[in-house]
C-alpha positions in Angstrom: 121.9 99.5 159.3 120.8 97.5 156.4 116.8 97.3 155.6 115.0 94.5 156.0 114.9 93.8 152.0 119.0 93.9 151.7 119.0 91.4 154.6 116.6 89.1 153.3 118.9 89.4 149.2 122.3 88.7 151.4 120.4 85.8 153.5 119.5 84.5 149.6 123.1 84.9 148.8 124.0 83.1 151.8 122.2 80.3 151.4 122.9 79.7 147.4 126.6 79.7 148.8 126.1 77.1 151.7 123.8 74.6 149.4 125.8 75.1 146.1 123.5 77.3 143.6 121.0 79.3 143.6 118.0 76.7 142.4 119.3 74.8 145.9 118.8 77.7 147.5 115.7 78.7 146.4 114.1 74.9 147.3 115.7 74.6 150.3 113.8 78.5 151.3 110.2 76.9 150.9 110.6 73.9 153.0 110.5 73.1 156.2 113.3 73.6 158.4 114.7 71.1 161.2 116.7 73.3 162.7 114.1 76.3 162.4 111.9 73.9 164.3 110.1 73.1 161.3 109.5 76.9 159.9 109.8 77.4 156.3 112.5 79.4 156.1 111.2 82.1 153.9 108.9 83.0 156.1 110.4 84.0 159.4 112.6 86.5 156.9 110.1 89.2 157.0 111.5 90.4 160.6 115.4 91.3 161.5 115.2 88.7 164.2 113.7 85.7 161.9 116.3 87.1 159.4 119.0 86.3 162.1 117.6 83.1 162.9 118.0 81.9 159.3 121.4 83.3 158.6 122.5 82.1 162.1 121.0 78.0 160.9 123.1 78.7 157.4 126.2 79.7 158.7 125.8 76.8 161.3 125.2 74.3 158.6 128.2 75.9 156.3 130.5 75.1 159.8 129.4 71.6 160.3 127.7 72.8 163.5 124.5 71.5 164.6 122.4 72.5 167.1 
């Protein structure tokens, strides 16, 4: 099972993929979230299930689904 740290770089990765670069990415990880119900989504990261949460919203959003 991947730590914590790798699944907070691959939900990075993720996320530079679904908004187009990195910079995007890196904006779009200290702002509030609609779809996180306002949570930045930086911080809910720091546990496997706030890390699920995030990549779950990106690969929504990279689908054209919305929740």
């Amino acid at each position: 099972m991947p730590s914590t740290k790798d699944r907070q770089a691959a939900v990075r990765r993720l996320a530079a993929r679904v908004l187009g670069s990195e910079n995007a990415a890196k904006d779009w990880m200290l702002e509030p979230a609609i779809g996180l119900n306002g949570q930045i989504p930086a911080k809910p990261p720091r546990t496997v299930s706030g890390i699920h949460l995030v990549e779950e919203y990106l690969m929504q959003n990279e689908h054209g689904v919305y929740i």
